[in-house]
TORSELUM-241558 format. One record per residue (C-alpha): x, y, z; residue in one letter. Coordinates in steps of 0.001 Angstrom, whole numbers, plus 524288, in hexadecimal, padded with zeros to 5 digits. Layout:
<atoms>
XYZA;...
</atoms>
This chain:
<atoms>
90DD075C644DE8DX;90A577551E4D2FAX;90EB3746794CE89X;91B4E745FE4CA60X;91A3B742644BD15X;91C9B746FB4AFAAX;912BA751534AAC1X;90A6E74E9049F80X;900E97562749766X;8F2CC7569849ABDX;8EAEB74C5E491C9X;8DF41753FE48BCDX;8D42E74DB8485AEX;8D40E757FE47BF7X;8C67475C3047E95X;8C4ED76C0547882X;8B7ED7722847D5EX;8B4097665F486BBX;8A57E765FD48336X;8A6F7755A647FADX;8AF707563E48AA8X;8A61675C45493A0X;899FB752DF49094X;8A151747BA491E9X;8A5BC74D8749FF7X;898E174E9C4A4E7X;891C8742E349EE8X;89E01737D14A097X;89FBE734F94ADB2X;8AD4972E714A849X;8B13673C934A274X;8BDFC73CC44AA89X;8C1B372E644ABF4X;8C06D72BF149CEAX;8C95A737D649A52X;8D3EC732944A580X;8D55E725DC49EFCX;8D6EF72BBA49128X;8E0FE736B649691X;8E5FA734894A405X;8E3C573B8E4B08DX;8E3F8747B24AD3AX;8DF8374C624A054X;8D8A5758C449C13X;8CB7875B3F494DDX;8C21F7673749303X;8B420768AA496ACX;8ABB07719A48F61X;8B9C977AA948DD7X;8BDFE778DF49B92X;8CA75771F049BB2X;8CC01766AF4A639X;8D6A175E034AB7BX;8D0B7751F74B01CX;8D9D874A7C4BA22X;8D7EE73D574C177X;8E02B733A24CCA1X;8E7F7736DD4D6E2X;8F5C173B004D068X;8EE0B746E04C932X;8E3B074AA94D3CBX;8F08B7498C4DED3X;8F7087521A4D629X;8ECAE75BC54D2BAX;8E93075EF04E32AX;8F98B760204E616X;8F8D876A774DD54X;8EE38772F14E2BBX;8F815780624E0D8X;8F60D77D114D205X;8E6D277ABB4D048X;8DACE783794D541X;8CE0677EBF4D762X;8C32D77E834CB6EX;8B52577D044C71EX;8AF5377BC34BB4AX;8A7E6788434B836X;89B83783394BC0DX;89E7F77F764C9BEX;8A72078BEA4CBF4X;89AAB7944E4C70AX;8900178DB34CF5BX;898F878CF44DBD0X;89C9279C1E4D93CX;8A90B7A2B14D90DX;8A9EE7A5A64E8E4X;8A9C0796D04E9FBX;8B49178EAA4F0C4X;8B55A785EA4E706X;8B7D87907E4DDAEX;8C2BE7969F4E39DX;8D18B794234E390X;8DCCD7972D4EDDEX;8DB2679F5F4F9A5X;8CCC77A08B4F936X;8C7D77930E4F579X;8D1E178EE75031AX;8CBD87990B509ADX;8BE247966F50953X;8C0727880A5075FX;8C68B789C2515CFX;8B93479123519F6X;8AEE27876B51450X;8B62177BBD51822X;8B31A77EEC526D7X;8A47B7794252364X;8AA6F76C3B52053X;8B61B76BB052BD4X;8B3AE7610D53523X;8AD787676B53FFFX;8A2C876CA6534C8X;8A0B775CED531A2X;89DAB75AF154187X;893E6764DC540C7X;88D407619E5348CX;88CFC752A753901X;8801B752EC53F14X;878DE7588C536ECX;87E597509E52AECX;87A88742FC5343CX;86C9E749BB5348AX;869C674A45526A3X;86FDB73CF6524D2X;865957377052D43X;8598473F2952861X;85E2F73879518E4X;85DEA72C6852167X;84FED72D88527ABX;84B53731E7519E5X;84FD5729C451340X;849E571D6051C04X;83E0A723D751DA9X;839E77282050D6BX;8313571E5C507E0X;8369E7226C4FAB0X;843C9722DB4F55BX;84C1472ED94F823X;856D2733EB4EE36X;86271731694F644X;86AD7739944ECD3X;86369746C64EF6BX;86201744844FEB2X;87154742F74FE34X;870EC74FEF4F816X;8698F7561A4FF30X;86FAC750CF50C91X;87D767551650633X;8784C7633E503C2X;86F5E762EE511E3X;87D0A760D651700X;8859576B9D51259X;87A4377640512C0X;873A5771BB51E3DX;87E7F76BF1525D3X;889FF7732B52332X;88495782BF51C84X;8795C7816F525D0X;86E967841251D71X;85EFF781D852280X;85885777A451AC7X;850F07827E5121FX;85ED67874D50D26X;863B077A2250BA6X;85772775365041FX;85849782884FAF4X;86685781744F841X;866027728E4F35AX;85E487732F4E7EFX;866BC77FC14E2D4X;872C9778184E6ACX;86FCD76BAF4DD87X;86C457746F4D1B7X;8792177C164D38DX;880B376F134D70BX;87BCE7684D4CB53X;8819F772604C331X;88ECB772A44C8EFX;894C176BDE4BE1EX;88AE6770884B379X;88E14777504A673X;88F53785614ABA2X;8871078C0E4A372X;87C2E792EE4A87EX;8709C791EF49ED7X;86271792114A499X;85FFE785434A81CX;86CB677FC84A8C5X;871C4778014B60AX;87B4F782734B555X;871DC78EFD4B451X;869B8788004BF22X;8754D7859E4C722X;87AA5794CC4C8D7X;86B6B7984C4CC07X;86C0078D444D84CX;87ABC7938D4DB16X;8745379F884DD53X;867B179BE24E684X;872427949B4ED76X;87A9C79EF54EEC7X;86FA97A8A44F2B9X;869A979E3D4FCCFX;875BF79A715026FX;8799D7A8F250420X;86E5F7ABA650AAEX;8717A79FFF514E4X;87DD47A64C518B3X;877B77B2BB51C69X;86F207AA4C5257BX;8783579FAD52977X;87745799EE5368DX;88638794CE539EBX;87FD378DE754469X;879A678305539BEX;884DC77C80530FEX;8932E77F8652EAAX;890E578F6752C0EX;89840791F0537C9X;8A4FC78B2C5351AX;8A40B792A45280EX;8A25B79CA052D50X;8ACBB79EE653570X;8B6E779CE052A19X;8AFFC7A67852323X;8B0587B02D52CEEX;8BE217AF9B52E3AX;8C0117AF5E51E6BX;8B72F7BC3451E1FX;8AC807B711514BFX;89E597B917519C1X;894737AE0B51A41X;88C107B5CD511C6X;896FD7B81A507E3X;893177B2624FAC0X;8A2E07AC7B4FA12X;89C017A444506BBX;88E9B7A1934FE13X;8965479C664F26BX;89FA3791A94FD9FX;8938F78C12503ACX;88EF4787F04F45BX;89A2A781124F43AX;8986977B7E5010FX;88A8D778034FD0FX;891FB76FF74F29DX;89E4676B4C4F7C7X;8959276491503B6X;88A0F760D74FAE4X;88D8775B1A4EEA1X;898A5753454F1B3X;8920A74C784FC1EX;883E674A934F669X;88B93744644EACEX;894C773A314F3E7X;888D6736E44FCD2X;87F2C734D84EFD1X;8898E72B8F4E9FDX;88EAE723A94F4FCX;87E08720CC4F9FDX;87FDA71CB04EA3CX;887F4712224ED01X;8810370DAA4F97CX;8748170C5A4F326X;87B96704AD4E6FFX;884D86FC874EEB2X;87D966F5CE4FB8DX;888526EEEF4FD4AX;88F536FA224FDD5X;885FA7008B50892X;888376F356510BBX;8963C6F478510A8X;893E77019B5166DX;88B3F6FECF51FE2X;891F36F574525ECX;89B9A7017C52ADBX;890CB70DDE52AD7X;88870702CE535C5X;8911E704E253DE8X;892BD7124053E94X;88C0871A6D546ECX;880CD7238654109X;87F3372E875430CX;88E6372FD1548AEX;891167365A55431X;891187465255271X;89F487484A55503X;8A1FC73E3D54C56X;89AAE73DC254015X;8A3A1743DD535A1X;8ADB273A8B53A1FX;8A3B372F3953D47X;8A4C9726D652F15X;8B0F772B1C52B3CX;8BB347201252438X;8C01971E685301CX;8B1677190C53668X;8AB64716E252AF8X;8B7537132351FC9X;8AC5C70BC3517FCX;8A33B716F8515CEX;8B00071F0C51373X;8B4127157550865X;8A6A4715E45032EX;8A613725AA502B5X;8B3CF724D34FCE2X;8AF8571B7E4F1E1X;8A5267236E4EE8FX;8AC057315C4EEEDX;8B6B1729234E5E1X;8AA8B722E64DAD6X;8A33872F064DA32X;8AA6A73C134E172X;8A1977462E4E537X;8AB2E74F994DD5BX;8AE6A74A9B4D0D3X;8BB8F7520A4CF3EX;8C08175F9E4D40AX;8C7E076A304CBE1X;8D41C772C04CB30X;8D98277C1A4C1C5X;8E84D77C784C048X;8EE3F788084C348X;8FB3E783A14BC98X;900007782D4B59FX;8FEEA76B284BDB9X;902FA75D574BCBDX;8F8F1752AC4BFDDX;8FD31744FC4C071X;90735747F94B51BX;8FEB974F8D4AD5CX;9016F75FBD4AB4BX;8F48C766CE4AC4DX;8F60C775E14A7CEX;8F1AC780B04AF91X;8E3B9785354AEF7X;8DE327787B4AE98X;8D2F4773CF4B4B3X;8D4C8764554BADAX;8CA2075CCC4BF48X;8CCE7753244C849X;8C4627462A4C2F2X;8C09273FCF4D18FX;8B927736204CE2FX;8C0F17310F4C385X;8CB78730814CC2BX;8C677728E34D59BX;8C55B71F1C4CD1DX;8D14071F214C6B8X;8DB73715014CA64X;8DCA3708334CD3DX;8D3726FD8E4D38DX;8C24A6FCBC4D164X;8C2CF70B894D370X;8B68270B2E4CA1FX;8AF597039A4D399X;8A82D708044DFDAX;8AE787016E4EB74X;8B098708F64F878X;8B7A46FD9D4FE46X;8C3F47023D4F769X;8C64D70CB650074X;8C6EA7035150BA1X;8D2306FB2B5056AX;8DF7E700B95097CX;8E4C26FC924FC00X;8DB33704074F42FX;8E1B770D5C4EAC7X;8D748718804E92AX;8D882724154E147X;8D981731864E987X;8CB00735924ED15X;8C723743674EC9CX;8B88B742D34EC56X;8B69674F0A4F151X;8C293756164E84DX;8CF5C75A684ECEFX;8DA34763854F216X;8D6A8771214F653X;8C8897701A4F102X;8C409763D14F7C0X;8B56A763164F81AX;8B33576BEC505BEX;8A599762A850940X;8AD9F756D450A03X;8AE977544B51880X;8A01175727517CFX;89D3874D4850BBFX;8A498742F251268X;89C907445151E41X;88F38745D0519D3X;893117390A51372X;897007323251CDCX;88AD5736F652621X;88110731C851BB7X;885C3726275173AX;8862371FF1526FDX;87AB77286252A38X;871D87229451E58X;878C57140F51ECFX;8744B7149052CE8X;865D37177552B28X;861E07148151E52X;861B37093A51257X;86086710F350732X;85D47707EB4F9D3X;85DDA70D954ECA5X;851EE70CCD4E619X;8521A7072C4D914X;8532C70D2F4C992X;85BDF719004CDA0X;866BA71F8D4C651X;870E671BC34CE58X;87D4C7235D4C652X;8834372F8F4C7EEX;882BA73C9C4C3B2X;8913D742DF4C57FX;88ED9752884C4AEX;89055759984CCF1X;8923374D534D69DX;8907C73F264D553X;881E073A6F4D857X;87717732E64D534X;86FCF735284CB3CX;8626B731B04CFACX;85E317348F4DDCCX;862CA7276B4E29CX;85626723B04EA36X;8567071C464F5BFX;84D1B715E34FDC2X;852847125050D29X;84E5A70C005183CX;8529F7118A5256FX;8553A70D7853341X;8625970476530E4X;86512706CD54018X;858CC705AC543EFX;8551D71481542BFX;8581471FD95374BX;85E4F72A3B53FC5X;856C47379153FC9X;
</atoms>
């Protein structure tokens, strides 16, 4: 139900064809919070001749999710082209719950036991890399690549010669996820639909070979037997692109910014060592996706929470209204497309919300904005369980092992398309053996 207050039109900022509108989107990293101040929390702009809703804080985003029989699920037209139109995150009603249901079985919590091991593996061979290179290492792309190692490896099951192919068709096409979507020779976007299809046509030909004994193939499969799609089907091809995604980028983006603020703020990586030494590593088997949860570890769980709050993996998350809806006292019209602003939400309200401080999740009288790092409702990010353990894993697993340093005269900002990270490599030089030995 929405809040209980008087309706009011929709503030516009009058913007026609949205080209200005557009270029200041992608260049001003204060695009949405400039707009708020000027118009409220919700206000309405176009992009290039797409019309958008913008919304921000709690009364408008709590309103926006009770009213989930009023909204469907969007994309702009160059995610819903490069995903393709079989796509769970392309589909509304019965069949997005449907195969949500099915692919969701990778990520249950008997899938996170299983994948545990593995993940703890290729924690520790970063970890005896990293001591052993006599030159820096970009820490950036080996959190990448130990994101996507992790859901094609770990959870599809792929050998390291799929894995290895699929990666560098995966960043072009991820790169261009947000892209103008024109498809000129040349452009991101033209280069992007080529990767879609090698990936399509490798990851095809993976199914027709896949061995449910490696990975989560198995669990899927079951559900898929019983919905009566085949693994070979290309409805199947076109979920486990998504899944490449959902567990990849989100996760490669949180663990790229929070080693950020580690290598920044030692006195940051002190106050979180003096919890991580004394946890176990590696944890038990039976326990390790509950091993450093906030419960053992509530430190490292503030810490992950402050950074999904300064920089969310997912920026925002759309709807289109179905019908006419009322968000925090505002009437947006049907066939409207609202974009929920994350991260300027997170730091809207009261308090040094501006300011990086994990800390304030630890006071009980902290008044915090709602987090939703990984979006919200019905269409909640399906890798999250698997982000927020892969997390976890590495940031004990590496704290235990290594002292990584930050080697001088690096770029050190952010780039926030498709996903916040940094925009050099982030080298790092480490020493190893903090407990005596780097675990192999």
């Amino acid at each position: 139900m929405a809040s209980p207050t008087a309706s009011h039109p929709l503030p516009s900022t009058g913007a026609q064809t949205g080209v200005l509108e557009a270029l200041a989107f992608f260049r001003d990293p204060l695009f949405a919070q400039t707009r708020f101040a000027r118009l409220g929390d919700v206000f309405e702009t176009s992009l290039i001749g797409q019309r958008l809703v913008f919304i921000r804080g709690d009364a408008a985003i709590t309103d926006l999710l009770s009213q989930s029989d009023a909204v469907e699920g969007w994309w702009p037209d160059s995610v819903r082209r490069l995903l393709g139109s079989r796509s769970l995150a392309n589909r509304n009603g019965a069949a997005h719950k449907a195969r949500r249901r099915v692919v969701g079985q990778l990520f249950s919590a008997a899938a996170l036991q299983r994948y545990s091991p593995a993940i703890i593996q290729l924690v520790n061979e970063l970890a005896v890399e990293l001591a052993s290179s006599p030159s820096p290492i970009p820490l950036a792309d080996r959190m990448r690549r130990f994101a996507f190692a992790v859901i094609a490896s770990v959870v599809l099951g792929l050998d390291d010669r799929d894995r290895d192919a699929l990666f560098n068709d995966f960043e072009i096409w991820t790169k261009a996820l947000f892209s103008v979507p024109l498809a000129l020779p040349g452009t991101p976007f033209a280069k992007a639909l080529k990767a879609r299809s090698r990936l399509l046509a490798r990851l095809k030909r993976v199914l027709q070979r896949a061995d449910c004994s490696r990975g989560g193939l198995d669990l899927l499969a079951g559900g898929l037997d019983e919905a009566g799609i085949p693994l070979s089907d290309d409805d199947l091809v076109e979920q486990l692109l998504l899944l490449l995604f959902a567990g990849y980028e989100t996760t490669a983006s949180s663990l790229s910014c929070l080693m950020r603020e580690l290598l920044l703020q030692p006195a940051l990586t002190t106050w979180l060592r003096e919890e991580t030494d004394q946890l176990p590593w590696p944890p038990a088997a039976d326990q390790a996706p509950v091993a450093y949860d906030r419960n053992r570890a509530p430190r490292l769980e503030a810490l992950v929470q402050e950074v999904m709050r300064m920089t969310p993996p997912v920026g925002g998350f759309f709807r289109r209204t179905t019908k006419p809806i009322t968000l925090a006292g505002v009437t947006v019209p049907e066939d409207r497309v609202i974009q929920v602003a994350l991260a300027a939400s997170n730091r809207f309200g009261q308090g040094d919300l501006e300011v990086f401080r994990p800390q304030r999740h630890l006071e009980a009288t902290s008044d915090l904005p709602m987090l939703m790092p990984f979006g919200g409702g019905e269409r909640v990010c399906l890798g999250k369980a698997l982000a927020e353990l892969e997390i976890r894993l590495m940031v004990v697993g590496l704290l235990h092992q290594v002292d990584p340093i930050l080697t001088p005269d690096q770029d050190v900002s952010l780039q926030l398309i498709p996903s916040p990270s940094p925009r050099d490599g982030r080298k790092v030089q480490a020493s190893g053996g903090r407990s005596g030995r780097v675990d192999a």
